[in-house]
C-alpha positions in Angstrom: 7.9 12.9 -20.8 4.7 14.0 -19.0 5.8 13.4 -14.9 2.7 13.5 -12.5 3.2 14.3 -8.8 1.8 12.9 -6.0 2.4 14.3 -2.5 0.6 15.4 0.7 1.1 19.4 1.0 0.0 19.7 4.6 3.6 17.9 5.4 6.1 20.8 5.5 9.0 18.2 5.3 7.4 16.5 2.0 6.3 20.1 0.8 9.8 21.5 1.2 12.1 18.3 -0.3 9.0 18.3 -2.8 10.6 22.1 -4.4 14.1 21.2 -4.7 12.9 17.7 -6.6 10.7 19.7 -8.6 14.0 22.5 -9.7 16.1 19.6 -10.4 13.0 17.9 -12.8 12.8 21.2 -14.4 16.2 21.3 -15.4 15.9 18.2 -16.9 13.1 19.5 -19.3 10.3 16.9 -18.1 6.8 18.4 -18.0 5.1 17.8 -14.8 1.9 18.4 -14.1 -0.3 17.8 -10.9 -3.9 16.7 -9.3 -5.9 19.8 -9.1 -6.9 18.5 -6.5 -3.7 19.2 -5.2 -2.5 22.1 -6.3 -1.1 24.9 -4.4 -0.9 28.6 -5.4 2.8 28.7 -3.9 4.0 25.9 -6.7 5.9 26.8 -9.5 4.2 28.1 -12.7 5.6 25.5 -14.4 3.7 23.2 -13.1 0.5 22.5 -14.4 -2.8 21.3 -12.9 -4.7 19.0 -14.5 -8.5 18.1 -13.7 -8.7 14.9 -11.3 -10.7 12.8 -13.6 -8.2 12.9 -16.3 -5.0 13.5 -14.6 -3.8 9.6 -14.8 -4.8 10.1 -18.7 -2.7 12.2 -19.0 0.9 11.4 -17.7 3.7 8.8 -18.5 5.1 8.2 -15.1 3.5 9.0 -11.3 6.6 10.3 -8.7 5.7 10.0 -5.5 7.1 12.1 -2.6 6.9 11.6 0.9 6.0 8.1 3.2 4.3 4.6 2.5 0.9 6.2 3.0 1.3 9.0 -0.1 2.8 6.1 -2.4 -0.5 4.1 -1.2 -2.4 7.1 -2.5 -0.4 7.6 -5.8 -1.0 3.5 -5.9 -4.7 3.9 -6.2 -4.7 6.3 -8.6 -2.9 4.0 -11.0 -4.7 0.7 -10.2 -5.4 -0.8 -13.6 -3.8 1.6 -15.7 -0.3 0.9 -17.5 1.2 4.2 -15.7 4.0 2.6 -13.5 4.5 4.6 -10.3 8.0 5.6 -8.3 8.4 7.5 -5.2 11.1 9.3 -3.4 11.0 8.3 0.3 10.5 10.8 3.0 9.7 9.8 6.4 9.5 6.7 8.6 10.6 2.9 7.5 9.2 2.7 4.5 9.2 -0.1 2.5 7.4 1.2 -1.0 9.5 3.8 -2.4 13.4 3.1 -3.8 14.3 6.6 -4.2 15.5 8.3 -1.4 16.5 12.4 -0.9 20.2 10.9 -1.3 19.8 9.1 -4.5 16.9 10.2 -6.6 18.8 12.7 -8.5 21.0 9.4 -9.8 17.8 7.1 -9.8 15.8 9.4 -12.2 18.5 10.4 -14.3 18.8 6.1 -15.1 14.9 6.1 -15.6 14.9 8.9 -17.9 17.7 6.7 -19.9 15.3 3.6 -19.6 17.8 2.0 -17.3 14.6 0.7 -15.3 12.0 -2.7 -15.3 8.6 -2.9 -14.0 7.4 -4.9 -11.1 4.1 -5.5 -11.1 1.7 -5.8 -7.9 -1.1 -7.5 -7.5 -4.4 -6.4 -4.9 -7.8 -7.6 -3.6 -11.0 -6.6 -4.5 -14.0 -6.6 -1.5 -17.5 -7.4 -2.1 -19.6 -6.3 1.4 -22.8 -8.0 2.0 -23.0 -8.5 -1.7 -22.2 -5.3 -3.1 -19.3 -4.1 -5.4 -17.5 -1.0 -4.7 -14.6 -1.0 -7.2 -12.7 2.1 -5.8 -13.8 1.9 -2.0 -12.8 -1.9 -1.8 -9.7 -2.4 -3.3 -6.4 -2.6 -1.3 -3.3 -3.2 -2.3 -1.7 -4.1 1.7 -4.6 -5.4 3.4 -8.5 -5.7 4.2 -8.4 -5.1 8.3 -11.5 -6.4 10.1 -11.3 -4.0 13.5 -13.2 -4.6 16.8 -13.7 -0.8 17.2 -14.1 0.7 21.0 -15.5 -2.6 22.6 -13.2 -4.2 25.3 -14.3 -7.5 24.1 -12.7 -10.0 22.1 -14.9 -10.6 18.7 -15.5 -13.5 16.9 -14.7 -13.7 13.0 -15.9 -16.8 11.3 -13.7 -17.5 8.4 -14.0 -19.7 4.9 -10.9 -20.3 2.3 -12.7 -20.9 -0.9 -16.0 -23.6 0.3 -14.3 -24.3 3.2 -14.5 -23.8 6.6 -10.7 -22.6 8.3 -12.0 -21.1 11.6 -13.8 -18.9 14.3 -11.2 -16.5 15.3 -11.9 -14.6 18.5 -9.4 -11.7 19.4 -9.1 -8.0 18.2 -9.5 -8.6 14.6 -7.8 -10.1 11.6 -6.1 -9.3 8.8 -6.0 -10.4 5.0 -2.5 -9.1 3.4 -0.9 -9.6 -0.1 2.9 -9.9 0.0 2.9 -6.6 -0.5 1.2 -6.0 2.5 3.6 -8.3 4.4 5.8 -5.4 5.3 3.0 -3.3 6.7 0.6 -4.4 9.4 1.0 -8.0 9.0 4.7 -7.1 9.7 3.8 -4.9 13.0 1.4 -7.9 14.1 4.0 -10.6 14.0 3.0 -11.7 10.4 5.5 -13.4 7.8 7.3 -11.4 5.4 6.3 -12.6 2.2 8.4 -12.2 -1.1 6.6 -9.6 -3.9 6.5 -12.2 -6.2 4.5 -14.9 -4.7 0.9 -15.1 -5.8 -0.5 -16.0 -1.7 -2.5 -14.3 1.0 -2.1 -14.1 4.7 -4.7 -14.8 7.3 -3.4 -13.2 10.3 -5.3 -13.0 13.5 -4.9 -9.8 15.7 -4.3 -10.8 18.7 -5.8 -14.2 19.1 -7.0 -15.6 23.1 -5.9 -19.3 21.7 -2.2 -19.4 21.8 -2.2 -21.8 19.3 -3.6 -19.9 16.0 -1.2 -18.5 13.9 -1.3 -17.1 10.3 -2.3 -19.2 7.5 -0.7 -18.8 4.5 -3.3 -19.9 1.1 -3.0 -19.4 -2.6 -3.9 -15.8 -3.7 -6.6 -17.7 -6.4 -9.0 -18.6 -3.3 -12.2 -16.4 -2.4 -11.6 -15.8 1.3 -15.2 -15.1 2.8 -15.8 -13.6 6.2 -19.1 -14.0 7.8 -19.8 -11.1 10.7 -22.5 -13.3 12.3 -21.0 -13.0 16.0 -20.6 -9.3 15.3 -22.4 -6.3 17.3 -21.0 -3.5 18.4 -18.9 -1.4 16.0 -17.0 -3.3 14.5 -15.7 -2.6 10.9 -13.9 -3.1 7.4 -10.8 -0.9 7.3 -9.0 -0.9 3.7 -5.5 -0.2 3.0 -6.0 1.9 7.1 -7.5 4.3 4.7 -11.0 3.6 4.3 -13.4 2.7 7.3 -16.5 0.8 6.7 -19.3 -0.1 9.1 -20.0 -4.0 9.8 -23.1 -5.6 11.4 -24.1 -9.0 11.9 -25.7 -9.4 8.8 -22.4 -8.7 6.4 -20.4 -10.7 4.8 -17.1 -10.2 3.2 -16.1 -11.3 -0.1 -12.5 -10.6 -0.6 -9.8 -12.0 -3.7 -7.5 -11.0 -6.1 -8.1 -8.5 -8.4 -8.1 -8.0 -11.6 -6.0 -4.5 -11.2 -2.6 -4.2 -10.5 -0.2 -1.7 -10.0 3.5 -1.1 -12.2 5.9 -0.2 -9.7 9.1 1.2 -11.4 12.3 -0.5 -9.8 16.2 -0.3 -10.1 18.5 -3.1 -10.9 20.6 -1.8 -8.2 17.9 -2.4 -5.5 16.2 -6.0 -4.4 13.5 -6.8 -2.1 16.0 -8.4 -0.1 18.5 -5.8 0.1 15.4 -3.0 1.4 14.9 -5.5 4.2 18.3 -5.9 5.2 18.6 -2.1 5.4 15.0 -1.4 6.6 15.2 -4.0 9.5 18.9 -3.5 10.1 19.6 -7.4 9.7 22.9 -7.8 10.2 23.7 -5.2 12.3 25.6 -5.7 15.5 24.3 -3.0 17.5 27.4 -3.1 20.1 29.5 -1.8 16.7 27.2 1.1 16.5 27.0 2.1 19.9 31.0 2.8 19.2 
């Protein structure tokens, strides 16, 4: 089996869990190969680079290692391909990655055994002011419309399918898959919305009317965002990744895409289970204080 690597090399923590992972993979006899893009003289020799524009091409499995935000880079890669991606978790909450530095040794000895299935994750594309840009505009968590600098509350006109929903005037908004239900829709007071439900969130950022809340619609509706109240700088930010420029001219075509994402998962693990231990449900925090 042909393993790619994903992982951010300017993070000593990642970069250092990242050669013990790769000594144990070696004794298993798995070829892995990397980005050149990524590449470091100080990695092994037997790793190989391979050229970025064929590097997906080229592997059976992507391993990711380190946070959310290098899974979310490994995700990309693999958009619309049928390479499933896992990732060994290193850092903050996390909600993306199974493995773990405790467990991945067991984890990837029960995928290299084909003790594994494949969940499969669904994102949006973006059209801006009537233009396509397949790589720039696809998210997999969520398209982030972002007041910028000004001190002023923006208004962001808002249309679910041919109809109008509503003007809302805050610090932005957010459009999230379920996926993106346990990232900034989570921070911002969002619902936590189950993998396998084919919806969208609205959620306002912020909102001056007390009364607005997120909207919940079927992930088959266009959502369409008019930036006609727009004029400072104000902007599109995908996946908190990508930053683009908005004027009041724009408009914002977002729905589902036709590119998903295989995310390799354990039968010993469920969405519900990460969220219990994730968000320490349960927990009486008087019992861990002893």
């Amino acid at each position: 089996m042909k393993i790619g690597l994903e992982i951010r090399p300017e993070i000593e923590q990642a970069l250092s869990e990242f050669k013990s992972i790769l000594n144990f993979l070696n004794h298993k006899e798995q070829d892995l190969v990397i980005s050149k893009s990524l590449n470091r003289k100080d990695y092994p020799a037997y790793i190989k680079p391979i050229a970025s524009n064929e590097f997906v091409e080229q592997i059976d499995v992507l391993l990711s290692i380190g946070g959310d935000g290098t899974f979310l880079g490994g995700m990309r890669k693999v958009k619309g391909t049928d390479v499933p991606i896992m990732g060994i978790h290193l850092g903050g909450l996390g909600f993306l990655a199974e493995l773990t530095e405790e467990n991945y040794k067991k984890k990837i000895n029960l995928f290299l055994n084909d003790d594994f299935t494949i969940e499969e994750r669904y994102g949006f594309d973006a059209e801006l002011d009537g233009e396509k840009h397949p790589d720039s505009l696809w998210a997999i968590n969520e398209f982030h419309i972002d007041k910028g600098h000004t001190t002023s509350m923006i208004s962001i006109s808002t249309y679910v399918g041919e109809e109008y929903l509503n003007t809302y005037r805050g610090d932005g908004l957010l459009i999230s898959t379920p996926t993106g239900s346990t990232a900034y829709g989570l921070s911002a007071g969002g619902p936590i919305i189950t993998p396998d439900l084919d919806i969208v969130s609205i959620q306002p950022i912020c909102p001056h009317n007390l009364s607005i809340r997120p909207v919940i619609v079927s992930g088959e509706k266009e959502i369409r965002i008019d930036c006609n109240g727009f004029k400072d700088d104000e902007s599109l930010i995908v996946d908190g990744h990508r930053r683009f420029s908005l004027n009041e001219s724009d408009c914002i075509c977002i729905k589902k895409s036709p590119k998903t994402v295989k995310l390799v998962r354990f039968k010993t693990e469920s969405f519900f289970k990460t969220l219990r231990k994730k968000l320490h449900w349960g927990l009486d925090v008087r019992e861990a204080k002893q």
